[in-house]
C-alpha positions, -999 to 999 in steps of 0.1 A, spaced: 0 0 0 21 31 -15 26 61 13 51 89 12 54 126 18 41 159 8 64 176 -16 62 212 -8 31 228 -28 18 194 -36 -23 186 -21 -26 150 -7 -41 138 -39 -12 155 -60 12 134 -35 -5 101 -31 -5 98 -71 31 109 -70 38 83 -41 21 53 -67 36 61 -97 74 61 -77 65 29 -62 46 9 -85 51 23 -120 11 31 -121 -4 61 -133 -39 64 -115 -67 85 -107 -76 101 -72 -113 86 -63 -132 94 -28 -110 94 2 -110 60 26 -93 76 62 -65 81 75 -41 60 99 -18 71 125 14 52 135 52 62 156 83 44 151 121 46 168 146 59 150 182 65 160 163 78 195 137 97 181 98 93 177 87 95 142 53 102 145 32 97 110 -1 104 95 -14 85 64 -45 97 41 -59 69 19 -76 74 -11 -96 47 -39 -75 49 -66 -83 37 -103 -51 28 -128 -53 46 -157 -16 40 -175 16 31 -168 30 -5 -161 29 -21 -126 69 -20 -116 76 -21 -80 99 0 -69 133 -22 -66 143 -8 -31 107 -9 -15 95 -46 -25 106 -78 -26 68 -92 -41 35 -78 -52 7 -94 -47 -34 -81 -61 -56 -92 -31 -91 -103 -45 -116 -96 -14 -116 -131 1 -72 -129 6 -76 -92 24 -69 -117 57 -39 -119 43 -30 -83 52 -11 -82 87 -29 -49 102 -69 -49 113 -66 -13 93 -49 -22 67 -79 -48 65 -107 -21 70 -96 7 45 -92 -23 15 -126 -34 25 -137 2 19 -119 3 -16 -135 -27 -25 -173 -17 -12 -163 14 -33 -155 -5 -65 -188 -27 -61 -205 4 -54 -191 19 -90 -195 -14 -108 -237 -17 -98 -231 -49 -75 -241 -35 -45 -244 -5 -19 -210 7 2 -216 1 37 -185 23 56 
């Protein structure tokens, strides 16, 4: 699930397609937002504290390439593998993305 930083003068969306394209090769389109997660981490004695915005995303170029230095596999989830994520919201915001694609396809209502 690509993250990053804001580039000075970018928006979240501007930075979260950036963020894709460096780390899977995809060119995509910015859909409705799905939340945001908060996490810390240690380094070299000091708190990092993060905050991630999620958005549905649709592919609309480009050629899935992970970035070399990030990934060492890529996997496309269907809905019954999202188990296979480690993190409860990593779990919950896919969900959402795929309520949102059922949503847009005509199978069904999104229920949060």
């Amino acid at each position: 699930m690509p993250k990053g930083h804001v580039d000075p003068g970018e928006t979240l969306e501007e930075a979260a397609c950036r963020e894709v394209w460096e780390e899977t090769g995809l060119e995509v389109e910015v859909g409705a937002p799905l939340g945001e997660t908060k996490y810390s981490f240690m380094e070299n004695d000091t708190v990092h504290r993060k905050r991630v915005y999620w958005f549905y995303m649709k592919a609309t170029g480009g050629k899935l390439q992970p970035e070399a230095e990030m990934f060492t596999e890529i996997k496309l989830l269907s809905e019954e593998e999202l188990n296979l994520l480690t993190f409860e919201k990593d779990r919950k915001l896919a969900k959402a993305a795929f309520a949102l694609y059922k949503q847009e396809k005509g199978r069904g209502p999104v229920d949060g």
